[in-house]
C-alpha positions as a Python dict, from the first residue, in 0.01 Angstrom:
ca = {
    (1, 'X'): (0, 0, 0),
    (2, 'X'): (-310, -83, -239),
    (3, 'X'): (-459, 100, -506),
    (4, 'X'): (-672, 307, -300),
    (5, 'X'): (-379, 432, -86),
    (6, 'X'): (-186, 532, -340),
    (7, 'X'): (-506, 734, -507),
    (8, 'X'): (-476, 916, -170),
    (9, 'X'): (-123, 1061, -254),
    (10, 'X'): (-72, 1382, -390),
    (11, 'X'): (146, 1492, -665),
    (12, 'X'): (449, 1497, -435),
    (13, 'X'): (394, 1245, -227),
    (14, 'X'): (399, 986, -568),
    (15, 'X'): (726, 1171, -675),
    (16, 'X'): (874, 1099, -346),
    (17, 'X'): (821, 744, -359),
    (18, 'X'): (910, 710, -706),
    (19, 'X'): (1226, 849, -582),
    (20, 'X'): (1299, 649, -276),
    (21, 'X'): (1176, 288, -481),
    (22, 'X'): (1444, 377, -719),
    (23, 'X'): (1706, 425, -438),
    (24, 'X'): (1869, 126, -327),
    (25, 'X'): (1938, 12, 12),
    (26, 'X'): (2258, 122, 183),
    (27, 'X'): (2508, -177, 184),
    (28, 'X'): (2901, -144, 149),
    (29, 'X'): (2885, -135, -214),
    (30, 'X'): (2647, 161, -261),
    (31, 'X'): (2768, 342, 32),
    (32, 'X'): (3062, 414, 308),
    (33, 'X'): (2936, 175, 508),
    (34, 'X'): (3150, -165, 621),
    (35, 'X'): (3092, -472, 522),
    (36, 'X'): (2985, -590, 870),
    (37, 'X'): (2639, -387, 843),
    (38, 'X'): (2559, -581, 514),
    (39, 'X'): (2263, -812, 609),
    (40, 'X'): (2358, -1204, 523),
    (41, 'X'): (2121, -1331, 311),
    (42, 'X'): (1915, -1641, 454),
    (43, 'X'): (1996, -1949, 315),
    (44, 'X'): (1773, -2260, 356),
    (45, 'X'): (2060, -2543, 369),
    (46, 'X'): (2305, -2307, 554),
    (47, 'X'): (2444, -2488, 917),
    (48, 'X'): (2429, -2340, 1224),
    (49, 'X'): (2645, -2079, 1405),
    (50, 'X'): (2863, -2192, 1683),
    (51, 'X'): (3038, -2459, 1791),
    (52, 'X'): (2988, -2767, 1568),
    (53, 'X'): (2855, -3111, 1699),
    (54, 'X'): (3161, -3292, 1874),
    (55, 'X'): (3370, -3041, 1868),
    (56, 'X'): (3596, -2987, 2170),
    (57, 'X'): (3586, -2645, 2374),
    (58, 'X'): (3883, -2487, 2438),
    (59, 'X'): (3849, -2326, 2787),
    (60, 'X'): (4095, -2276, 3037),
    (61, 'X'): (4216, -2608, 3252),
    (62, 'X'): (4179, -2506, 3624),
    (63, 'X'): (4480, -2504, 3793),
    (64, 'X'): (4606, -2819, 3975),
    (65, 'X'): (4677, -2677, 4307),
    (66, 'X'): (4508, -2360, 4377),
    (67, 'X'): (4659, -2146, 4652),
    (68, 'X'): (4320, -2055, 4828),
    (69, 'X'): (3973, -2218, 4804),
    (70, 'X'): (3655, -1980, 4850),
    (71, 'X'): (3334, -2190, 4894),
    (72, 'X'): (2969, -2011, 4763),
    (73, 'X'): (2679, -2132, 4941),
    (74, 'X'): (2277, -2007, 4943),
    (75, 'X'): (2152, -1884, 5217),
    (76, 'X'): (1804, -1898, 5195),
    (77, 'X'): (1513, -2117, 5004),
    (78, 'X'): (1399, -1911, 4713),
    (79, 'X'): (1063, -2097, 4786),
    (80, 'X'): (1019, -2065, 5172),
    (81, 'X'): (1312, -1816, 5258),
    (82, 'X'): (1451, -2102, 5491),
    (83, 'X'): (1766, -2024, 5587),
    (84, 'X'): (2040, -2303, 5540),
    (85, 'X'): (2338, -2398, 5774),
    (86, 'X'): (2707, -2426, 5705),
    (87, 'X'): (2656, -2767, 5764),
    (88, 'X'): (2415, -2858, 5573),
    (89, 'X'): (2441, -3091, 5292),
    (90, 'X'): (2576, -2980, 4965),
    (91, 'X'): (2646, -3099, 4592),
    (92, 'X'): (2926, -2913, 4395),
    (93, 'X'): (2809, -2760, 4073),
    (94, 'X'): (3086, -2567, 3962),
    (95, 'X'): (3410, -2451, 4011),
    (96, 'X'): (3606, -2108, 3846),
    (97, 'X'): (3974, -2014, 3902),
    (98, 'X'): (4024, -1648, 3934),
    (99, 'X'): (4391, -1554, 3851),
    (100, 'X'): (4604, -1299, 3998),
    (101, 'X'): (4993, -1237, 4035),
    (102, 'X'): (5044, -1091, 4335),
    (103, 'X'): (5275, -747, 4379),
    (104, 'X'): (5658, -863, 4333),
    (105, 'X'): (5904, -700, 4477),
    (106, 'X'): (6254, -732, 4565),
    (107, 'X'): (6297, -978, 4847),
    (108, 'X'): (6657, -801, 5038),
    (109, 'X'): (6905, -1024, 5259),
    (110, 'X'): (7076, -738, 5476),
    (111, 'X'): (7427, -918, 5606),
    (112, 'X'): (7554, -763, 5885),
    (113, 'X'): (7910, -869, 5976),
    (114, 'X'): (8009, -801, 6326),
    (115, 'X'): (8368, -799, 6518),
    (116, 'X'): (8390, -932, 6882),
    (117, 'X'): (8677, -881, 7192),
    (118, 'X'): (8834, -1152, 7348),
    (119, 'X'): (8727, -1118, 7732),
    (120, 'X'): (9062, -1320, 7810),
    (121, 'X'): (9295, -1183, 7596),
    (122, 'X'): (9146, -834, 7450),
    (123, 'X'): (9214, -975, 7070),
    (124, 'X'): (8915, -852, 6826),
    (125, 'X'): (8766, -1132, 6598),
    (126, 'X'): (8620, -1018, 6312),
    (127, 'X'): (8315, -1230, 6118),
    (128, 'X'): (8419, -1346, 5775),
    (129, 'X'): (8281, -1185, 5483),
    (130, 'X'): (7991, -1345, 5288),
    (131, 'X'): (8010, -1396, 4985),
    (132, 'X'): (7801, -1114, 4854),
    (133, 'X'): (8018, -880, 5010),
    (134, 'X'): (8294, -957, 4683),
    (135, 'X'): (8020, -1081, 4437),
    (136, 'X'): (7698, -946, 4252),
    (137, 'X'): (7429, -861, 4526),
    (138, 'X'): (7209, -1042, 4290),
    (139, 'X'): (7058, -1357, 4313),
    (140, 'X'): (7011, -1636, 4012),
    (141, 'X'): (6661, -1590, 3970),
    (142, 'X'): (6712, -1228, 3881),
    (143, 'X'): (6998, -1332, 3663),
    (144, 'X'): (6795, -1568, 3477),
    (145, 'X'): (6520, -1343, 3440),
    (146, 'X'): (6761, -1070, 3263),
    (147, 'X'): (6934, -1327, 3020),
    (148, 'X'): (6538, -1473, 2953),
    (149, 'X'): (6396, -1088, 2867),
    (150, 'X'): (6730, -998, 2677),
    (151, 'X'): (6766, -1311, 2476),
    (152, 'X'): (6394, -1436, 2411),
    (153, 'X'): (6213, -1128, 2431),
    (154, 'X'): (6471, -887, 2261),
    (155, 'X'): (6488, -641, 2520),
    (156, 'X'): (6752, -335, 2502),
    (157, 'X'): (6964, -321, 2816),
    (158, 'X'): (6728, 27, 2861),
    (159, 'X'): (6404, -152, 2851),
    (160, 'X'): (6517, -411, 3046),
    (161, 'X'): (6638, -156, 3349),
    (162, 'X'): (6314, 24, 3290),
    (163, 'X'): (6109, -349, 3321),
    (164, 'X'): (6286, -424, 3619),
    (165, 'X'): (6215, -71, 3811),
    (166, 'X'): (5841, -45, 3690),
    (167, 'X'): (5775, -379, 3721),
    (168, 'X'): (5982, -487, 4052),
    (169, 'X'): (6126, -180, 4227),
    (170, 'X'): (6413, -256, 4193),
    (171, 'X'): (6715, -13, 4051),
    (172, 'X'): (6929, -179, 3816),
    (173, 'X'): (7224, -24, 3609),
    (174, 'X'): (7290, -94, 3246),
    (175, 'X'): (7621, -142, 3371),
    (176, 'X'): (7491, -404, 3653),
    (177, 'X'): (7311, -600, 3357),
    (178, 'X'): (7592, -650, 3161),
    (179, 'X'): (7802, -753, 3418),
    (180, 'X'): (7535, -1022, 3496),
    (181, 'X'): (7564, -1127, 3086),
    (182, 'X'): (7955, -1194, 3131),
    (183, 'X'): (7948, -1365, 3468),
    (184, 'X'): (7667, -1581, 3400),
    (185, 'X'): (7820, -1695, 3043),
    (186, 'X'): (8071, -1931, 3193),
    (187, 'X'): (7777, -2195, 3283),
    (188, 'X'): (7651, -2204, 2982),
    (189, 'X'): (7938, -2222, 2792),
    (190, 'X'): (8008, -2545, 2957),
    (191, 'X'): (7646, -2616, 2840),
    (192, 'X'): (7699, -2557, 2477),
    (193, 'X'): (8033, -2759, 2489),
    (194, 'X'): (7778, -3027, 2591),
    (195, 'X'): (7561, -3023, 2259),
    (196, 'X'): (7889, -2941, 2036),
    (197, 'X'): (7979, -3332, 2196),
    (198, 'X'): (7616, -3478, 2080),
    (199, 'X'): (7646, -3302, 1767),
    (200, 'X'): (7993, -3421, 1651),
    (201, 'X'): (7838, -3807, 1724),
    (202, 'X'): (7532, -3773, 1526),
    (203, 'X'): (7451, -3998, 1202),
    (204, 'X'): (7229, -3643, 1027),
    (205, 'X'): (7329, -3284, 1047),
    (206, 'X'): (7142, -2981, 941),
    (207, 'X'): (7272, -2637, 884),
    (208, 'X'): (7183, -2276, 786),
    (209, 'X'): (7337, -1940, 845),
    (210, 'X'): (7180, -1550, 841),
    (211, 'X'): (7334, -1234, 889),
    (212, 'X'): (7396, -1071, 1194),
    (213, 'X'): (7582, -726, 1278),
    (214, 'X'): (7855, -740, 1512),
    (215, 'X'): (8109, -520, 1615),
    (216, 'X'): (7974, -261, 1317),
    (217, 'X'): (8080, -547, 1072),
    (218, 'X'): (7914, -804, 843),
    (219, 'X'): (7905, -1096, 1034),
    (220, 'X'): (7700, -1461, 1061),
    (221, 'X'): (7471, -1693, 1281),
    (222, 'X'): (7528, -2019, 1223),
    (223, 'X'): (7302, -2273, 1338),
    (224, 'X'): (7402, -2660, 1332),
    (225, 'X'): (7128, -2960, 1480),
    (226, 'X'): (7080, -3274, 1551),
    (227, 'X'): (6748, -3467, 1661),
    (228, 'X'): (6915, -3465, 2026),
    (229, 'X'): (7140, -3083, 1986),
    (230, 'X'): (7124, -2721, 1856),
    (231, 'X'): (7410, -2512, 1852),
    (232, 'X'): (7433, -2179, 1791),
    (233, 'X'): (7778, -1992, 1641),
    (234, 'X'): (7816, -1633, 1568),
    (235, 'X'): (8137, -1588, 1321),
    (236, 'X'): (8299, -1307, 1097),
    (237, 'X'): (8387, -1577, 823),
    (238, 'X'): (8113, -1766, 637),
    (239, 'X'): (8343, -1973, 522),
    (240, 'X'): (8340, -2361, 546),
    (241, 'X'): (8638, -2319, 809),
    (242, 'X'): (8300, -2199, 1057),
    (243, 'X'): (8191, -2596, 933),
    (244, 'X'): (8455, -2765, 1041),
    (245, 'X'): (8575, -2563, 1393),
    (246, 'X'): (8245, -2659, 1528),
    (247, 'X'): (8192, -3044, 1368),
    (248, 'X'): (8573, -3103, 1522),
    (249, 'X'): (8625, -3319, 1180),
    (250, 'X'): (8318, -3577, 1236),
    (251, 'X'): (8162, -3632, 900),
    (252, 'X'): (7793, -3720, 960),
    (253, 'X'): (7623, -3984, 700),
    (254, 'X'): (7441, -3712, 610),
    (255, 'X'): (7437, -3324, 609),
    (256, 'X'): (7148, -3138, 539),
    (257, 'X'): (7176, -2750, 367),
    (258, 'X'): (7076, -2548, 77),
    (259, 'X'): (7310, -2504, -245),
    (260, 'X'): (7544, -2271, -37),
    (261, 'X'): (7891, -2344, -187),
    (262, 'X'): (8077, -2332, 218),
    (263, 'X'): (7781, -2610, 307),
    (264, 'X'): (7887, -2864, 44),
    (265, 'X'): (8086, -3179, 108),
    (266, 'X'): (8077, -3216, 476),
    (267, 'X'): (7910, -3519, 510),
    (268, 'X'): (7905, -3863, 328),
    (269, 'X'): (7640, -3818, 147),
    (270, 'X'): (7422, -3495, 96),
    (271, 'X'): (7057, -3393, 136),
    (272, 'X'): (6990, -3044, -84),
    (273, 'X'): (6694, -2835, 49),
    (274, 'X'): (6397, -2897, -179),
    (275, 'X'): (6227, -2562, -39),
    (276, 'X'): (6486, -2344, -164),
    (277, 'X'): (6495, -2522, -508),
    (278, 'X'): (6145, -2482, -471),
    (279, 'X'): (6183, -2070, -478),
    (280, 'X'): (6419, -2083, -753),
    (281, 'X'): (6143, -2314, -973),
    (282, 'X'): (5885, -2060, -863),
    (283, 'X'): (6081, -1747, -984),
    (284, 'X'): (6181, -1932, -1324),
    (285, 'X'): (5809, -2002, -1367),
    (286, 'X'): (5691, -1686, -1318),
    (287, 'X'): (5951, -1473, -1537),
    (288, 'X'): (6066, -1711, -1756),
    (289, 'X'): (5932, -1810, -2130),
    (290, 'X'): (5897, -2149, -2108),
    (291, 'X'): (5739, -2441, -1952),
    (292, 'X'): (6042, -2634, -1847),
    (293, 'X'): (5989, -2470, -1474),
    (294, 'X'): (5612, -2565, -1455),
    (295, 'X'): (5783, -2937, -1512),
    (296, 'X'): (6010, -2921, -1240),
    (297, 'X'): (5730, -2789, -1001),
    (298, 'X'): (5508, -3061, -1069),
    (299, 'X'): (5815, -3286, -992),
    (300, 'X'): (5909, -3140, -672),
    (301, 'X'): (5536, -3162, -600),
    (302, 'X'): (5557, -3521, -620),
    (303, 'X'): (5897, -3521, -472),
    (304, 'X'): (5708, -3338, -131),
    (305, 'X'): (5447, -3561, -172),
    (306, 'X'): (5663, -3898, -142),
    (307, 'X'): (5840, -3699, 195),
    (308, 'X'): (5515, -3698, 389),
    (309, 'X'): (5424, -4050, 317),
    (310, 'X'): (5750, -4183, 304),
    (311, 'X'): (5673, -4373, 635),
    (312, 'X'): (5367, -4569, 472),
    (313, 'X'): (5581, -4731, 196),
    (314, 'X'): (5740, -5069, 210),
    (315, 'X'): (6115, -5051, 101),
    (316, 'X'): (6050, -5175, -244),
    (317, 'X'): (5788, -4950, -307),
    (318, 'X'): (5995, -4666, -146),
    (319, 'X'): (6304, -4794, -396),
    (320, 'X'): (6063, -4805, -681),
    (321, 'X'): (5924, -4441, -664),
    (322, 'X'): (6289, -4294, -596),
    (323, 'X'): (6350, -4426, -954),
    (324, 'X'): (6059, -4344, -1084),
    (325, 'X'): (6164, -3974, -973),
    (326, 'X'): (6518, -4012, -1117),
    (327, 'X'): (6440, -4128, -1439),
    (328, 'X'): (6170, -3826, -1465),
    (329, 'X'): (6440, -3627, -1317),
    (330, 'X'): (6683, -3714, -1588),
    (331, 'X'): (6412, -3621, -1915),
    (332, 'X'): (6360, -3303, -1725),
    (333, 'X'): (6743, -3252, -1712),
    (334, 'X'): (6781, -3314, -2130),
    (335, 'X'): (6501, -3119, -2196),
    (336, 'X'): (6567, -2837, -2485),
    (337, 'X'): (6479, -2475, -2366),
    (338, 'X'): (6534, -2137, -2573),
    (339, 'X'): (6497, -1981, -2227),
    (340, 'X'): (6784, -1833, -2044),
    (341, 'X'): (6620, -1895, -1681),
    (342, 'X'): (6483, -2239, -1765),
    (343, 'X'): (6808, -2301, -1855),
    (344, 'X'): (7026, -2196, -1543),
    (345, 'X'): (6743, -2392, -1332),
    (346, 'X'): (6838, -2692, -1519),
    (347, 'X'): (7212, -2598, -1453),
    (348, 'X'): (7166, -2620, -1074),
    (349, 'X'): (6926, -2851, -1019),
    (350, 'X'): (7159, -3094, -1272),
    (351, 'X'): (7486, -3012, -1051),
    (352, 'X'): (7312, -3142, -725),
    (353, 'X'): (7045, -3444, -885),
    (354, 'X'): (7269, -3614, -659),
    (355, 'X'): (7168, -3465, -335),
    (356, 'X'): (6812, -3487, -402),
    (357, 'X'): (6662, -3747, -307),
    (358, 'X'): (6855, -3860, -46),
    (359, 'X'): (6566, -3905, 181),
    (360, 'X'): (6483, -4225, 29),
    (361, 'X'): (6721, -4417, 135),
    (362, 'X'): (6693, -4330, 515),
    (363, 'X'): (6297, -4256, 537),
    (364, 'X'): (6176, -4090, 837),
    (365, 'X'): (6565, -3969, 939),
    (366, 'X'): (6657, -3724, 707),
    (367, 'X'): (6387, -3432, 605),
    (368, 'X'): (6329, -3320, 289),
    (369, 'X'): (6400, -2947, 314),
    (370, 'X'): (6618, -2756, 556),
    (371, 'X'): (6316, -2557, 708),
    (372, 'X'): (6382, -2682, 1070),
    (373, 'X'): (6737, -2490, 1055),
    (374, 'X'): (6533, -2144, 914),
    (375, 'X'): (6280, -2199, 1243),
    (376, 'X'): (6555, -2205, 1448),
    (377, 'X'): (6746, -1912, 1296),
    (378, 'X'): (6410, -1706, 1299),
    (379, 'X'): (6465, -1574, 1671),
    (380, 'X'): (6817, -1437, 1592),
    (381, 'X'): (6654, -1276, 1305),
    (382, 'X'): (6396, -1076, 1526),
    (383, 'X'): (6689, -1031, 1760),
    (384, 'X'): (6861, -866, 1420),
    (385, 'X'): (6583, -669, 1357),
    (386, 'X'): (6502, -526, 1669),
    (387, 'X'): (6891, -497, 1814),
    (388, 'X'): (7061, -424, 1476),
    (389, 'X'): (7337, -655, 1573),
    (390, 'X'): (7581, -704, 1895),
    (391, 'X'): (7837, -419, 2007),
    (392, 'X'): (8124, -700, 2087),
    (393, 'X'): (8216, -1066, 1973),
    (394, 'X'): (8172, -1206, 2372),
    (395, 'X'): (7804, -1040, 2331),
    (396, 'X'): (7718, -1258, 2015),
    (397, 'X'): (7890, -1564, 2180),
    (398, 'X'): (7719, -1534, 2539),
    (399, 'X'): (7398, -1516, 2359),
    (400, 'X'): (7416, -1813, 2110),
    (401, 'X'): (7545, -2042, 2450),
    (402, 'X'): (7251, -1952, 2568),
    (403, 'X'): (7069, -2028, 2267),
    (404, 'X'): (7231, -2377, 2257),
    (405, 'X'): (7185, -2459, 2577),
    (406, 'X'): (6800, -2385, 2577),
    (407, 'X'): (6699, -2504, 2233),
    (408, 'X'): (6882, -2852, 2290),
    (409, 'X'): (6680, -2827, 2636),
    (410, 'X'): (6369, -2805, 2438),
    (411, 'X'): (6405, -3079, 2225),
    (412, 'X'): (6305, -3293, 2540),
    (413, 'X'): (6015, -3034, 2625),
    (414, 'X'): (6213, -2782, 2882),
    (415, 'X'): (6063, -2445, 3026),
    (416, 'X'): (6339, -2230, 2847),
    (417, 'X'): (6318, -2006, 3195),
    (418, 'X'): (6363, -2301, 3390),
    (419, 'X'): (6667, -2425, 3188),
    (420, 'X'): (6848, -2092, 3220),
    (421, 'X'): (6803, -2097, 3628),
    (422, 'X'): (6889, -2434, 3660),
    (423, 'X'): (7207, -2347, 3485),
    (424, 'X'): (7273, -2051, 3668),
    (425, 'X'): (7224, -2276, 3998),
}
């Protein structure tokens, strides 16, 4: 709009556009609108959208062995409207897997038993019984399907009956479901004796516990690995008694925990978890008065930092760090502090600056924190969550077999479903 244009204008047309120059644009910050409708300003050096040169895609793999193969071919020249044969030569240009699961539903066996008469002698002979007739009516795969949903997916014994008649057709009693729990736990029992064996010959231990509800009561999930075993034990106690019932009295060269007094002294030598020393630093440091914790962080910073490299390091080098750390250790350790939490970090981390660095001396073997144990503890905490606990001991106990025996499964890659049919089989 020129000059001219705007001599055009009357009185309240000029107001007007006064008005609406002063008015800024609608964006989220001068209006209700969301951020998304803001318009990106145009920079000159900014890179393209999309996927960046040689970057991988991530699309589906096709399926190794299809069940059915459905060929597309033209079937006439866009050009001359020739028609083509079906044999006529062709070139593949593409293939797409379309993925369905077909309707399940229960797949029935009806025995029938049947009694005969002896033309010679009139005697009746009866068919023996199968053995459904005196066991569960239901097969392993259903068994293993129940144990999978209850234990993995944390479904009630009501969900689950209501999965299995929505989902399958098929009417199953809460009753029927529990029954399946205790006959099935006998297998895997003799599957979690297995890893107890493994884990009572190994050279590192780790260890954790979290509560649990059982039985109305306060109880624990203890969880105890290996690099070949995980075994799971629920417990009322969380005393150091739970320690040694499962170890059998084999002292590993090292055992791995956090500054949990029942954890202490059950192996040669000890491994402390820098993580939770790491929580205690960070909680100094942020309510405390002094600097002493902002010291001990940058030492555990280092101390992390040696961990992930540890492998890179000759032995000397590796030996000449680990000092290094001590002797900063140690000033840290003497350090005067008017501060009452600087001061009870100091007290702990000075009662274990034994258990430290323990990693040194077997690098790649022993890990720095305990965080492997608190991954493995995490399903039995959604399990908590969602299930507020077990209503009997041989509930708890069924459950962590079955635990064991899958996680020390996995170690070696396993389908968890897999492993739990195979053991029912």
């Amino acid at each position: 709009m020129d000059r001219t244009d705007l001599q055009q204008l009357s009185k309240e047309q000029l107001i007007d556009l006064v008005l609406q120059l002063q008015r800024p644009d609608k964006n989220s910050r001068t209006s209700s609108k969301p951020p998304s409708t803001d318009k990106k300003e145009k920079r000159e050096n900014s890179r393209p959208g999309g996927a960046k040169l040689g970057h991988e895609p991530h699309n589906r793999r096709l399926a190794d062995d299809p069940d059915e193969f459905r060929d597309h071919m033209p079937s006439v020249c866009e050009r001359c409207g020739g028609g083509f044969s079906s044999d006529e030569p062709r070139e593949l240009i593409g293939e797409y897997d379309e993925i369905e699961i077909p309707p399940v539903k229960p797949y029935i066996v009806r025995h029938r038993r049947y009694a005969c008469r002896c033309g010679v002698c009139g005697l009746e002979a009866q068919a023996p019984a199968p053995a459904v007739a005196t066991t569960t009516p239901f097969g392993p795969r259903i068994h293993a399907l129940a144990i999978y949903l209850k234990g993995f997916q944390a479904l009630s014994y009501e969900r689950l009956r209501g999965l299995f008649r929505d989902a399958f057709g098929l009417a199953v009693s809460e009753g029927a479901l529990m029954n399946m729990f205790i006959r099935s736990h006998a297998r895997f029992k003799i599957e979690a004796e297995k890893a107890k064996a493994i884990l009572r010959g190994a050279r590192v231990v780790a260890s954790d516990e979290t509560g649990v509800r059982i039985e109305g009561t306060n109880s624990y999930h203890w969880v105890f690995h290996c690099t070949d075993a995980v075994v799971h034990q629920p417990d009322y106690s969380r005393a150091a008694r739970v320690v040694d019932d499962v170890m059998g009295g084999h002292v590993p060269q090292v055992w791995i925990s956090d500054r949990y007094s029942a954890q202490q002294n059950h192996g040669e030598r000890h491994q402390t978890c820098l993580a939770h020393l790491a929580r205690d630093v960070a909680f100094a440091f942020e309510h405390g008065s002094d600097d002493l914790p902002f010291r001990f962080k940058l030492w555990l910073a280092k101390a992390f930092d040696l961990a992930r490299t540890i492998a890179d390091f000759a032995a000397s080098t590796l030996a000449r760090k680990k000092r290094e750390l001590e002797k900063r250790l140690q000033t840290l350790l003497a350090a005067p502090t008017g501060c009452d939490l600087a001061r009870d970090l100091q007290a702990k981390i000075g009662r274990a600056r034994d258990q430290l660095l323990t990693f040194c001396d077997y690098p790649g073997e022993v890990d720095v924190t305990n965080n492997t144990s608190e991954r493995k503890l995490r399903p039995c905490v959604i399990q908590r969550k969602v299930t507020n606990g077990y209503r009997a001991m041989w509930a708890a106990e069924a459950e962590a077999d079955v635990r064991t025996t899958i996680d020390t499964a996995r170690l070696d890659g396993a389908n968890p479903f897999a492993v739990i049919l195979n053991t029912l089989a």
